[in-house]
PDB file of N, CA, C and O in Angstrom:
ATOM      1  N   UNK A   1    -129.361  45.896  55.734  1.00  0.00           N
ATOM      2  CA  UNK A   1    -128.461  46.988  56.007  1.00  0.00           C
ATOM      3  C   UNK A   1    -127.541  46.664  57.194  1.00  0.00           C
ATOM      4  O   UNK A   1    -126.443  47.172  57.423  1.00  0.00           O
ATOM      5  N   UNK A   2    -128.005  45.990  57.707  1.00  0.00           N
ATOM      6  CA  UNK A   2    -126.729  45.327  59.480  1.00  0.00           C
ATOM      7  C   UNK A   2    -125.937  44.874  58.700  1.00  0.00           C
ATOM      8  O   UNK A   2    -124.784  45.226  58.953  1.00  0.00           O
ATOM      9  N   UNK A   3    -126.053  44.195  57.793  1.00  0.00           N
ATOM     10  CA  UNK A   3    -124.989  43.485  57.374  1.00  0.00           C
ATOM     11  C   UNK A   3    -123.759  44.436  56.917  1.00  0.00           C
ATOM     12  O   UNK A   3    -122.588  44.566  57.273  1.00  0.00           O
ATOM     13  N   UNK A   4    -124.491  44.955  56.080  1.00  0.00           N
ATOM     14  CA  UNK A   4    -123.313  46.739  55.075  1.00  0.00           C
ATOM     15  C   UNK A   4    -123.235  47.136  56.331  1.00  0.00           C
ATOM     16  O   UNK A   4    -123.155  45.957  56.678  1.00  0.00           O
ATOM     17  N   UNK A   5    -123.187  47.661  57.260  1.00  0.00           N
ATOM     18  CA  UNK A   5    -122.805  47.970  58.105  1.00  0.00           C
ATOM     19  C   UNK A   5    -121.960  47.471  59.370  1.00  0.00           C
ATOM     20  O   UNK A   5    -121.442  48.093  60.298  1.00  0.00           O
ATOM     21  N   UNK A   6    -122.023  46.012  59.026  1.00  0.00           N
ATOM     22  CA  UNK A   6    -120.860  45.371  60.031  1.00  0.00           C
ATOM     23  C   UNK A   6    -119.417  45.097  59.116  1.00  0.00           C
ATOM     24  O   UNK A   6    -118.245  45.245  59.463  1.00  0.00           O
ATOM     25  N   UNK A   7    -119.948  44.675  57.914  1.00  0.00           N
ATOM     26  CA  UNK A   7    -118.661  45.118  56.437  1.00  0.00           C
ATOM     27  C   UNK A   7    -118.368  46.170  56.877  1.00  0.00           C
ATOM     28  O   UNK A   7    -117.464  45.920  57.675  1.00  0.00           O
ATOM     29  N   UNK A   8    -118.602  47.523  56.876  1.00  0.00           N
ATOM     30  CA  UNK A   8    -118.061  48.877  57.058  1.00  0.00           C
ATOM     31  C   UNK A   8    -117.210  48.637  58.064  1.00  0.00           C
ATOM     32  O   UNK A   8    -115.981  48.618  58.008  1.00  0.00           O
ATOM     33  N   UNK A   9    -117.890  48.459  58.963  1.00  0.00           N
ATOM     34  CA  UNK A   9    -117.330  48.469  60.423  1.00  0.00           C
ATOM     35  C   UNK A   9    -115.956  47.715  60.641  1.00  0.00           C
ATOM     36  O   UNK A   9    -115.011  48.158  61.294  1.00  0.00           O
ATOM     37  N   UNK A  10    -116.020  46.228  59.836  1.00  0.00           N
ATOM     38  CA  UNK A  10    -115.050  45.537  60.276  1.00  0.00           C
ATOM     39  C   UNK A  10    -113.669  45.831  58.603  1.00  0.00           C
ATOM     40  O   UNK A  10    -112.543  45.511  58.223  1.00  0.00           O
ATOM     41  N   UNK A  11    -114.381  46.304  58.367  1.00  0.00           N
ATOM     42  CA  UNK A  11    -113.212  47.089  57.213  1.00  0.00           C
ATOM     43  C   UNK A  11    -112.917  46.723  55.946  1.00  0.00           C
ATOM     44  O   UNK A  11    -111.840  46.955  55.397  1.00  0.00           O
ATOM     45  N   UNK A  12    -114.072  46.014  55.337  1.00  0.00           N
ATOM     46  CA  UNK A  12    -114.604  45.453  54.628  1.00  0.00           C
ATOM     47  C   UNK A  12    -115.251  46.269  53.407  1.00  0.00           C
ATOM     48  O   UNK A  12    -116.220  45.827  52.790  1.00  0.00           O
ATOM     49  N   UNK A  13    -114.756  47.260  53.165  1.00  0.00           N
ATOM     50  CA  UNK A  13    -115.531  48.208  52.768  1.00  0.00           C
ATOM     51  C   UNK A  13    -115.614  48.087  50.825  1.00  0.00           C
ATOM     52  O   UNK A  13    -116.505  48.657  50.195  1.00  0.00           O
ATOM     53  N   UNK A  14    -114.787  47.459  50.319  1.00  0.00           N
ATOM     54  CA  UNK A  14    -115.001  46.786  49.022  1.00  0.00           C
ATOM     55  C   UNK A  14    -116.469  46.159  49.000  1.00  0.00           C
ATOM     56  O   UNK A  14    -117.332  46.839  48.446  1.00  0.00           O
ATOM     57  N   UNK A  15    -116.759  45.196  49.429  1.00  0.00           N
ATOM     58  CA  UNK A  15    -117.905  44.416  49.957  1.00  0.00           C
ATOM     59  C   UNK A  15    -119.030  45.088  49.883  1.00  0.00           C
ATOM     60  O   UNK A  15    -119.931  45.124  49.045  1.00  0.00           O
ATOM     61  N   UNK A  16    -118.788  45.773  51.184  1.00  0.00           N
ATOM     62  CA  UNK A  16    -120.013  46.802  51.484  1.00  0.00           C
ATOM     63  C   UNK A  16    -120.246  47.642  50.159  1.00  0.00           C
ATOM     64  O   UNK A  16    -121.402  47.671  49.737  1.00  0.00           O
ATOM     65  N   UNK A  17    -119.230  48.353  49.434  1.00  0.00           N
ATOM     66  CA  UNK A  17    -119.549  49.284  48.753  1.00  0.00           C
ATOM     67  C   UNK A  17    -120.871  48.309  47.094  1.00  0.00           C
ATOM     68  O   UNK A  17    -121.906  48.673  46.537  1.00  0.00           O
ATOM     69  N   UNK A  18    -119.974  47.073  46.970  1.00  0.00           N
ATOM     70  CA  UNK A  18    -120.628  46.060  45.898  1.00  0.00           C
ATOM     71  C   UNK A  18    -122.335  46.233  46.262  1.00  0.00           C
ATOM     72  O   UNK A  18    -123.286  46.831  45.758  1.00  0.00           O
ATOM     73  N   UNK A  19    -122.093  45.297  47.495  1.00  0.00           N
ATOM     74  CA  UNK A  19    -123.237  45.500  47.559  1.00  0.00           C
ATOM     75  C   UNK A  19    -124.610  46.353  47.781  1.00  0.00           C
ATOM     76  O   UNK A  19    -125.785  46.020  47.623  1.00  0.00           O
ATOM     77  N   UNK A  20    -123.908  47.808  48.286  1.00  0.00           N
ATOM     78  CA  UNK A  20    -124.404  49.100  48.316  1.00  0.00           C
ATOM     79  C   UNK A  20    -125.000  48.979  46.691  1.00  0.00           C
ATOM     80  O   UNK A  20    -126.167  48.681  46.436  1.00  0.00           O
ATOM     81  N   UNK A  21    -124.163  49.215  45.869  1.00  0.00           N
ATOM     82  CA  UNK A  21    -124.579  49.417  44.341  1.00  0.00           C
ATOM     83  C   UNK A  21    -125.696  48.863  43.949  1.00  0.00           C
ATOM     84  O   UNK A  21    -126.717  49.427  43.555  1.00  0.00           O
ATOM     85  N   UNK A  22    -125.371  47.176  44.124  1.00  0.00           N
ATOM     86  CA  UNK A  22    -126.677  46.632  43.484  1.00  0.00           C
ATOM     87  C   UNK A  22    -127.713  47.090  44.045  1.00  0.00           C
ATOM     88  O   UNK A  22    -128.669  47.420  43.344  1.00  0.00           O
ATOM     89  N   UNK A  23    -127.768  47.248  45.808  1.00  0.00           N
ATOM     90  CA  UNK A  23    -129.369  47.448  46.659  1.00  0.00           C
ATOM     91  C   UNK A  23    -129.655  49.324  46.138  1.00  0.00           C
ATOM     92  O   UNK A  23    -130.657  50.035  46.210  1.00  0.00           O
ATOM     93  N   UNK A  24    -128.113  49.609  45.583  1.00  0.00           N
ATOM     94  CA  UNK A  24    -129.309  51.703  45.008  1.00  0.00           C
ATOM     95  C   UNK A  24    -129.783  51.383  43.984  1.00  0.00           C
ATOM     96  O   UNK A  24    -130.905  51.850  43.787  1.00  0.00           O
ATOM     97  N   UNK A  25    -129.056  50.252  42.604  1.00  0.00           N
ATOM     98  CA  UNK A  25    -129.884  49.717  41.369  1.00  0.00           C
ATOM     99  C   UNK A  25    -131.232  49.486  41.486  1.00  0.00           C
ATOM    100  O   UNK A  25    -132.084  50.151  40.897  1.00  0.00           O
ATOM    101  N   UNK A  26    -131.435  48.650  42.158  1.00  0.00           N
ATOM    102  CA  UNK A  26    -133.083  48.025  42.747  1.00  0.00           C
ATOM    103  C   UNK A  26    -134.005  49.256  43.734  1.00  0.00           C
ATOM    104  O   UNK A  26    -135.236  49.263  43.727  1.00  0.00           O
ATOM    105  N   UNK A  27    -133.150  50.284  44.576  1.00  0.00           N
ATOM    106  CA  UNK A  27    -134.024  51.450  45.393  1.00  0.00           C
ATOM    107  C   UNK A  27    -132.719  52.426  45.384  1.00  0.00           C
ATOM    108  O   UNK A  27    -131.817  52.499  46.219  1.00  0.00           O
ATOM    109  N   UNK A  28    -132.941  53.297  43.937  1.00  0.00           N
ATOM    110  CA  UNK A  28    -132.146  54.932  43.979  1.00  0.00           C
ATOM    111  C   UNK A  28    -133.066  55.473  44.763  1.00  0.00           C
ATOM    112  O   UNK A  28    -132.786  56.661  44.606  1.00  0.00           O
ATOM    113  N   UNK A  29    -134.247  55.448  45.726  1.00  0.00           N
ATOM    114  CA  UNK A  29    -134.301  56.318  46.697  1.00  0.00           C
ATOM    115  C   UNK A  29    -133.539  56.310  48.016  1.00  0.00           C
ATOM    116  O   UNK A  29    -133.234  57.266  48.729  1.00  0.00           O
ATOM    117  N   UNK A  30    -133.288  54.924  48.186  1.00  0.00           N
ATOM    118  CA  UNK A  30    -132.877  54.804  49.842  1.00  0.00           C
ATOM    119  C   UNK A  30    -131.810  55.487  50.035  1.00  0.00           C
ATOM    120  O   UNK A  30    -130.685  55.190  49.636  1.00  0.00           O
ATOM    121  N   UNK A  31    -132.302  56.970  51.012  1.00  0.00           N
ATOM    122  CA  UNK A  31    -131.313  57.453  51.386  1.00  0.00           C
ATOM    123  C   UNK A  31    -130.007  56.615  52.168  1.00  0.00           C
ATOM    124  O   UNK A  31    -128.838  56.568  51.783  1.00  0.00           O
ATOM    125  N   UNK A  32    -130.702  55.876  53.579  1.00  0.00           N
ATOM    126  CA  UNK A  32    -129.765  55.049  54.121  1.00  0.00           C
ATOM    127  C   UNK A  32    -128.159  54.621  53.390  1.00  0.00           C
ATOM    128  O   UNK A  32    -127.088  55.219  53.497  1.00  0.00           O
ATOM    129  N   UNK A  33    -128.402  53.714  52.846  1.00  0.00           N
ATOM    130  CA  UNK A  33    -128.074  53.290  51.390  1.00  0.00           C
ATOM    131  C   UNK A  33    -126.634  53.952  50.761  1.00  0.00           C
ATOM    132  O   UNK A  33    -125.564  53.394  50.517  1.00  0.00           O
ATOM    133  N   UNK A  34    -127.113  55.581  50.577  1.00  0.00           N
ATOM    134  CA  UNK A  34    -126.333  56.391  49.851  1.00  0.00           C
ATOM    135  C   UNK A  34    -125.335  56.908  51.266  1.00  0.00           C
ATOM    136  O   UNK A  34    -124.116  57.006  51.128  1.00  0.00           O
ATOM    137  N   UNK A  35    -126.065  57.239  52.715  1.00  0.00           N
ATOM    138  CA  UNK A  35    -125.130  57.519  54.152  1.00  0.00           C
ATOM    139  C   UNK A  35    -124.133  56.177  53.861  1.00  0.00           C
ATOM    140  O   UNK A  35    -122.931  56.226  53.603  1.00  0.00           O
ATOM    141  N   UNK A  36    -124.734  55.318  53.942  1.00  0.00           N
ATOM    142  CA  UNK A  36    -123.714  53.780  54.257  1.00  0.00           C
ATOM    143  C   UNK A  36    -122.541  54.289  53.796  1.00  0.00           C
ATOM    144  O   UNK A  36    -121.558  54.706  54.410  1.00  0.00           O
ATOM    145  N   UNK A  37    -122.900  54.153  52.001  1.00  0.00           N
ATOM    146  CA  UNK A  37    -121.779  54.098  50.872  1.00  0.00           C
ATOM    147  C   UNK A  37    -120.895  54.946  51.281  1.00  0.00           C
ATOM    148  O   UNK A  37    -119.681  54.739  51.299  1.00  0.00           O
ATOM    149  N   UNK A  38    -121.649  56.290  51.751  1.00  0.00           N
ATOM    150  CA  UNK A  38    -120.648  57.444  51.966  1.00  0.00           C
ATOM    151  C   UNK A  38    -119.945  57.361  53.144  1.00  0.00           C
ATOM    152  O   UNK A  38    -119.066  58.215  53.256  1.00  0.00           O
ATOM    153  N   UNK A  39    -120.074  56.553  54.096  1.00  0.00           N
ATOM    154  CA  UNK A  39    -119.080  56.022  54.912  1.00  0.00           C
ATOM    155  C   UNK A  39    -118.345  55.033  54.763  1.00  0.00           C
ATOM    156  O   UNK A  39    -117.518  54.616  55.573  1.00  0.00           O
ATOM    157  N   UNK A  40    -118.668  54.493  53.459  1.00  0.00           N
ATOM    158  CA  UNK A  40    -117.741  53.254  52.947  1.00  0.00           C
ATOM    159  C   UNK A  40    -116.566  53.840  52.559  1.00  0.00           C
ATOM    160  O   UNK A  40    -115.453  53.401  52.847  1.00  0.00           O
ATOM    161  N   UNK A  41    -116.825  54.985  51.804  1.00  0.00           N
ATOM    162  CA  UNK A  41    -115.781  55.483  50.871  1.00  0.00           C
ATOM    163  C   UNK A  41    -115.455  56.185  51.453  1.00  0.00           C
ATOM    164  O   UNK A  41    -114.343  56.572  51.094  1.00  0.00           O
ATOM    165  N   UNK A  42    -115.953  56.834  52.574  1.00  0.00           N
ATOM    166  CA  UNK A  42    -115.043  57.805  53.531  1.00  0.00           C
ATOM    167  C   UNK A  42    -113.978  57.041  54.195  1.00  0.00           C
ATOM    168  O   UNK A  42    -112.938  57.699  54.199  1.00  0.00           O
ATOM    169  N   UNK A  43    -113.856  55.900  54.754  1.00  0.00           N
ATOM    170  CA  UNK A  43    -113.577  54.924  55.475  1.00  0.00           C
ATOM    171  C   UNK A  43    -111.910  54.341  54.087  1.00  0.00           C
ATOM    172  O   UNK A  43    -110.705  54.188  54.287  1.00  0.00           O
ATOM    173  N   UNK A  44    -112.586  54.235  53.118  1.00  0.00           N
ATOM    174  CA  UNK A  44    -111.399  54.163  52.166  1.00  0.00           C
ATOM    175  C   UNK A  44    -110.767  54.816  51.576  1.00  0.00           C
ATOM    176  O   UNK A  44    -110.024  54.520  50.640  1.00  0.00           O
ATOM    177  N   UNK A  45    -110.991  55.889  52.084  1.00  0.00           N
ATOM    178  CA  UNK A  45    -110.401  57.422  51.902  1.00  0.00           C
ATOM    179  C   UNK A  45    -110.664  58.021  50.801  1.00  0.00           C
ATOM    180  O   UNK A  45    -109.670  58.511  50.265  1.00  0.00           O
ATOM    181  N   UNK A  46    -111.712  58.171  50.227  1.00  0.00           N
ATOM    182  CA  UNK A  46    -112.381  58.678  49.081  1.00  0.00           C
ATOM    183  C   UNK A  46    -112.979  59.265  49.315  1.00  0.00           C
ATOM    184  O   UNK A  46    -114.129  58.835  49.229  1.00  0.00           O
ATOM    185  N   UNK A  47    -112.787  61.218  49.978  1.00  0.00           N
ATOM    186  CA  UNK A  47    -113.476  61.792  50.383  1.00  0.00           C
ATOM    187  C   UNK A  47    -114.599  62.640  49.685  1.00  0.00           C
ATOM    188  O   UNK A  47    -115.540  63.285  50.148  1.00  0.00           O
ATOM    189  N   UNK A  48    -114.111  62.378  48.251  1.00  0.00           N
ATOM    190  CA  UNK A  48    -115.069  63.289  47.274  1.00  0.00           C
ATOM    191  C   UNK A  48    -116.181  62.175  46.635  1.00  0.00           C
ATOM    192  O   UNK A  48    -117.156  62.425  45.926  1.00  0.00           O
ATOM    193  N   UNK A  49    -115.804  61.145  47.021  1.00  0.00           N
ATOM    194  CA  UNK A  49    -117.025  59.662  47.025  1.00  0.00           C
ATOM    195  C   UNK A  49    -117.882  60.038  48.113  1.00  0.00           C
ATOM    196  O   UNK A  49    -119.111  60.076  48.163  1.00  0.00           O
ATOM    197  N   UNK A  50    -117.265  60.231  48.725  1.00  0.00           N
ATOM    198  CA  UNK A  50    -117.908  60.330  50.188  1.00  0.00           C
ATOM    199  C   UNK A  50    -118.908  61.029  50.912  1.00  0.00           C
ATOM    200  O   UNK A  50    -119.748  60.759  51.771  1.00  0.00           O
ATOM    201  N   UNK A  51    -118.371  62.435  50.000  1.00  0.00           N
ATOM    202  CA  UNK A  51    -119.250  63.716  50.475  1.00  0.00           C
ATOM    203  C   UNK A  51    -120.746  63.604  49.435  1.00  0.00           C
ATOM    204  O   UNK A  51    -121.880  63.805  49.868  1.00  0.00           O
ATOM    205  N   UNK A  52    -120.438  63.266  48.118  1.00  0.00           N
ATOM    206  CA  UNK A  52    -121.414  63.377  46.692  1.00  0.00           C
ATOM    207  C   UNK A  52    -122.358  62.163  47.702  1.00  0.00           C
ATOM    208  O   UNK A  52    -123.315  62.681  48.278  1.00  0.00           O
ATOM    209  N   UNK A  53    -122.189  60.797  47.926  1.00  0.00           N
ATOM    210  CA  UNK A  53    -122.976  59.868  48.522  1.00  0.00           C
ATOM    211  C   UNK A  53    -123.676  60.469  49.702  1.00  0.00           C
ATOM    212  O   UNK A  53    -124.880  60.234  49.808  1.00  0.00           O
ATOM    213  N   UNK A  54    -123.025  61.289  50.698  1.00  0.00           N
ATOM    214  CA  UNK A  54    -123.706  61.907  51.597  1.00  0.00           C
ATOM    215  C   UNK A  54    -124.871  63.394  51.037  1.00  0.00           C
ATOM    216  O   UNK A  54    -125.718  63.941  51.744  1.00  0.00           O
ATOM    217  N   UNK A  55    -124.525  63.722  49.600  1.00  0.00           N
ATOM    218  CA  UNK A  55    -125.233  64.946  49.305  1.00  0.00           C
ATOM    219  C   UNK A  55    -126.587  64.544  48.657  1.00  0.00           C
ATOM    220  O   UNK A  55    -127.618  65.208  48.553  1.00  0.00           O
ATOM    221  N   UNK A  56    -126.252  63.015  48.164  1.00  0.00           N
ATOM    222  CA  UNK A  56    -127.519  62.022  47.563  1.00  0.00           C
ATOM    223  C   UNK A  56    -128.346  61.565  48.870  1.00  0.00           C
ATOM    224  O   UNK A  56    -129.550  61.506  48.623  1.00  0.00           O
ATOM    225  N   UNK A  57    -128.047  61.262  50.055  1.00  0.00           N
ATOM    226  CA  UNK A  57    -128.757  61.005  51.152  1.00  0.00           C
ATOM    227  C   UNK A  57    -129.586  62.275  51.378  1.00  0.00           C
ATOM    228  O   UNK A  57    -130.801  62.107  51.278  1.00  0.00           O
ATOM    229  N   UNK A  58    -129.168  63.497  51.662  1.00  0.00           N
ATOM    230  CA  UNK A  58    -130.050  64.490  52.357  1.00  0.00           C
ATOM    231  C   UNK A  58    -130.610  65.039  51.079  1.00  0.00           C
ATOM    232  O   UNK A  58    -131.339  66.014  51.265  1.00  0.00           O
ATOM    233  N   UNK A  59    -130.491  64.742  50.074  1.00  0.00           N
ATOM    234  CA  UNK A  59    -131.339  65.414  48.346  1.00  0.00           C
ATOM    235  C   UNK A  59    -133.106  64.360  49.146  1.00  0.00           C
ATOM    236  O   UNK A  59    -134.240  64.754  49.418  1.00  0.00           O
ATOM    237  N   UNK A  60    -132.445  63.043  49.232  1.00  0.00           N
ATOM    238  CA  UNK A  60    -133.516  62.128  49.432  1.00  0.00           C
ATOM    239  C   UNK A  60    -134.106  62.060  50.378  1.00  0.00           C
ATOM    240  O   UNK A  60    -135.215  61.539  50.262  1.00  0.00           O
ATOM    241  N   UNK A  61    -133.700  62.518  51.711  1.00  0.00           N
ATOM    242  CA  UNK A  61    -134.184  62.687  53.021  1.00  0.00           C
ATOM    243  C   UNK A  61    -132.937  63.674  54.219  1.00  0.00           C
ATOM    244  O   UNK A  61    -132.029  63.360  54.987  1.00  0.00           O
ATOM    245  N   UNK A  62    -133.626  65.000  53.745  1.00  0.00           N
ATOM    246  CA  UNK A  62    -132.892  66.657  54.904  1.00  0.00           C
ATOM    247  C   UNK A  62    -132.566  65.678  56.135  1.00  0.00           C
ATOM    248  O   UNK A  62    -131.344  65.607  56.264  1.00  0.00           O
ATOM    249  N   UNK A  63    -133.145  65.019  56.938  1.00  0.00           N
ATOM    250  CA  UNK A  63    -133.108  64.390  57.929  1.00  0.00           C
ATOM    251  C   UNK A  63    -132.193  63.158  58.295  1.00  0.00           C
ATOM    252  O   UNK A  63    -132.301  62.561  59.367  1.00  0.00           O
ATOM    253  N   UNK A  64    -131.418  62.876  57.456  1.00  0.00           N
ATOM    254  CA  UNK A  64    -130.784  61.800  56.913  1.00  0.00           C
ATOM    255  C   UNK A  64    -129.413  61.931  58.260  1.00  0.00           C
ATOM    256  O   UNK A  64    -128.757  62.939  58.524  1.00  0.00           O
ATOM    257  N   UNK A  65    -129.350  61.055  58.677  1.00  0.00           N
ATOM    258  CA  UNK A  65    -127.159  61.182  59.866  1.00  0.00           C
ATOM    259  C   UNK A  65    -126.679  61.493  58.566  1.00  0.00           C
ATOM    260  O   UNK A  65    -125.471  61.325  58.735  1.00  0.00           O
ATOM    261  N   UNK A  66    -126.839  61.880  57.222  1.00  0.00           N
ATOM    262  CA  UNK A  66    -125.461  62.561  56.488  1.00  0.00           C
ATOM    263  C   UNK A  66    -125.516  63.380  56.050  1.00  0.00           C
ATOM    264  O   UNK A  66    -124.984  63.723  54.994  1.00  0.00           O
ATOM    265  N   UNK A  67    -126.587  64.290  57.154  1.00  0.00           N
ATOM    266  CA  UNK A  67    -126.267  65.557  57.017  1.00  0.00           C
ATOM    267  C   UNK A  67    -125.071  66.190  58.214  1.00  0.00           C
ATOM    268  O   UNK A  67    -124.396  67.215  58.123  1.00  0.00           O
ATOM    269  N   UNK A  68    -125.102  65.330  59.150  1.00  0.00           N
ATOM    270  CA  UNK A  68    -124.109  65.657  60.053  1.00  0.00           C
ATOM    271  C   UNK A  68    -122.588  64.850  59.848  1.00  0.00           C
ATOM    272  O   UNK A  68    -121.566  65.147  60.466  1.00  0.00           O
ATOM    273  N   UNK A  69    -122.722  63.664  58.733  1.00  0.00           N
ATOM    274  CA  UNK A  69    -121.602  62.908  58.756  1.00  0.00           C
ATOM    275  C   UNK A  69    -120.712  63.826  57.539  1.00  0.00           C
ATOM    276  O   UNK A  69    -119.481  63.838  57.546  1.00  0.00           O
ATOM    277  N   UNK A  70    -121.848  64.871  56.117  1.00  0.00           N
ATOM    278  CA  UNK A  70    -121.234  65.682  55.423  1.00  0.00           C
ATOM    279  C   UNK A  70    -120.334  66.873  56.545  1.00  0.00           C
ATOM    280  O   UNK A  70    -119.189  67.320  56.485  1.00  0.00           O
ATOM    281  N   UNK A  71    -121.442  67.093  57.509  1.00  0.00           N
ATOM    282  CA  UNK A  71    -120.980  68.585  58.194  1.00  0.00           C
ATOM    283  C   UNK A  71    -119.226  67.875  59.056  1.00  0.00           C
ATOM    284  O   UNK A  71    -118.221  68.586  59.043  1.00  0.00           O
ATOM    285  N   UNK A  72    -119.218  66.895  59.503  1.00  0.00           N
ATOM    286  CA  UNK A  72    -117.588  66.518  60.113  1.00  0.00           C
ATOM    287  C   UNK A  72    -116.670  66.206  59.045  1.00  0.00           C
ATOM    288  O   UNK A  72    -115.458  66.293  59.244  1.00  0.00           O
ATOM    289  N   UNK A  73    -117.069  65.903  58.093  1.00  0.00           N
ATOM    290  CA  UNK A  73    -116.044  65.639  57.224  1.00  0.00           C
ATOM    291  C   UNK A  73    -115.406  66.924  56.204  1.00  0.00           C
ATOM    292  O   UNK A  73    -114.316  67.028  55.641  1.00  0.00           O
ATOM    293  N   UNK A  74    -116.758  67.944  56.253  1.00  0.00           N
ATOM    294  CA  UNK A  74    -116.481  69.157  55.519  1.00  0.00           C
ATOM    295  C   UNK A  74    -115.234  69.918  56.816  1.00  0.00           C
ATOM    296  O   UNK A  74    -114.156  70.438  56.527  1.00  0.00           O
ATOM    297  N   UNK A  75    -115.786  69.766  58.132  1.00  0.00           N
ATOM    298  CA  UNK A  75    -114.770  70.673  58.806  1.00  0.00           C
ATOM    299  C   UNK A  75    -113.134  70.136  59.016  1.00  0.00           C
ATOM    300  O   UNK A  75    -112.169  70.895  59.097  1.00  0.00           O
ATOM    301  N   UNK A  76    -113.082  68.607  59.083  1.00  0.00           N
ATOM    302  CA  UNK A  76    -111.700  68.112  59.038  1.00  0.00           C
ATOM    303  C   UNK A  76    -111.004  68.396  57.600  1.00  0.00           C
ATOM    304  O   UNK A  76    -109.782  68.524  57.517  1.00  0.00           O
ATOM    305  N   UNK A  77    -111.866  68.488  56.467  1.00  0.00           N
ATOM    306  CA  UNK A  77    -110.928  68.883  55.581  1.00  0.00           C
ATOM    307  C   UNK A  77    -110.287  70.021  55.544  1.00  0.00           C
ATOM    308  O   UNK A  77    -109.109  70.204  55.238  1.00  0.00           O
ATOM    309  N   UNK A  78    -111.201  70.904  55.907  1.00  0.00           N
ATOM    310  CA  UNK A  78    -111.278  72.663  56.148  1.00  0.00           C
ATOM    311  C   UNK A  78    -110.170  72.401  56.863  1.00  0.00           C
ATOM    312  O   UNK A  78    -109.151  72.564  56.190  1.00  0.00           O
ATOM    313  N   UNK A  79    -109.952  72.005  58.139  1.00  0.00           N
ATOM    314  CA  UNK A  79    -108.943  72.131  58.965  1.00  0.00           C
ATOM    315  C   UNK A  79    -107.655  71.411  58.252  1.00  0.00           C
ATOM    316  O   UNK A  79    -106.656  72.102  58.448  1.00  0.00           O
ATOM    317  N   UNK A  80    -107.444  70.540  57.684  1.00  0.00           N
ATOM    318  CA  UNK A  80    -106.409  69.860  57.263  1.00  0.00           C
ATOM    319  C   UNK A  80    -106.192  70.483  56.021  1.00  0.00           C
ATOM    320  O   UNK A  80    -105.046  70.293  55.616  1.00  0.00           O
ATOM    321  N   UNK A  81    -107.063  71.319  55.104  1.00  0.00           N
ATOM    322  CA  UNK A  81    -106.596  72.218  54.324  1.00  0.00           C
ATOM    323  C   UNK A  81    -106.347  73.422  53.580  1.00  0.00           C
ATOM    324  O   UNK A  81    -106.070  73.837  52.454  1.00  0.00           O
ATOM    325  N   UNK A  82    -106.655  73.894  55.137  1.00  0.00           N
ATOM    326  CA  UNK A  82    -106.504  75.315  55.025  1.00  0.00           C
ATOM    327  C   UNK A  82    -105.426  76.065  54.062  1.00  0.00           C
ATOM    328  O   UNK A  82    -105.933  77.066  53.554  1.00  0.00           O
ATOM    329  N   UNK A  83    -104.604  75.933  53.827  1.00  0.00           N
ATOM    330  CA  UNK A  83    -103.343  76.459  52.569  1.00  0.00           C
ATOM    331  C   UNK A  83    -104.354  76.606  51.459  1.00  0.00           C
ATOM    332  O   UNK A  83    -104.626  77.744  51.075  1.00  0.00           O
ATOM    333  N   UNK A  84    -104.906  75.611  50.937  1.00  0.00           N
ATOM    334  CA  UNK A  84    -105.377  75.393  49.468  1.00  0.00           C
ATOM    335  C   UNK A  84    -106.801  76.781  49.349  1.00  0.00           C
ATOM    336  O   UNK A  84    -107.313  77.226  48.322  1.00  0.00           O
ATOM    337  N   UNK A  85    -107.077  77.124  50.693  1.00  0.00           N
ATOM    338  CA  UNK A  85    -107.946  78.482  50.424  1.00  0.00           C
ATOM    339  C   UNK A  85    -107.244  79.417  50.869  1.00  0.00           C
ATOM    340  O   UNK A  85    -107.736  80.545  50.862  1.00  0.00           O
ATOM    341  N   UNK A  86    -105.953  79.223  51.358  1.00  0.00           N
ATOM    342  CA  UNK A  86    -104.804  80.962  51.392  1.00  0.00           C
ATOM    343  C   UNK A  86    -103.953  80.803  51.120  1.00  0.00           C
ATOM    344  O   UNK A  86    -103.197  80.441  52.022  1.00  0.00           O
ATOM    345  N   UNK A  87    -103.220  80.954  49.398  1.00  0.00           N
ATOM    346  CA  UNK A  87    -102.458  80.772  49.084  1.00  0.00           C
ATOM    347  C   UNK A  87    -101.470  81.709  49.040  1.00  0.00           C
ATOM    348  O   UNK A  87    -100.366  81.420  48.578  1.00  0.00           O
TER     349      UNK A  87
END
């Protein structure tokens, strides 16, 4: 996982996401795993990748960082799109 996570980091996030896939093929439990991805694809601006990967982390573990990485990304959208709920 250092590794998917220095891909993320250094912006690499094609990479990271590949290899995310194969390691949930071999363990659909690891929450970790599903946080990463969902910062992969947050990171590549795929926010509805992003949030579903973070909703598969806390299904698999409440305790999971994506329950707080869902809760910042739910409020920047909120804030950036407020119109689309007062039309």
């Amino acid at each position: 996982m250092e590794k998917i996570k220095e891909l993320i980091y250094e912006g690499q996030v094609d990479e990271a996401i590949r290899l995310l896939d194969a390691h949930l093929e071999a363990n659909p439990d690891d929450d970790e795993a599903y946080y990463l991805r969902g910062n992969a694809w947050r990171k590549k601006g795929d926010n509805r990748l992003a949030l579903n990967n973070y909703l598969e982390a806390m299904a698999r573990n409440p305790e999971s960082p994506a329950r707080k990485a869902h809760e910042m990304l739910m409020s920047i959208l909120d804030f950036y799109h407020k119109d689309l709920y007062n039309p």
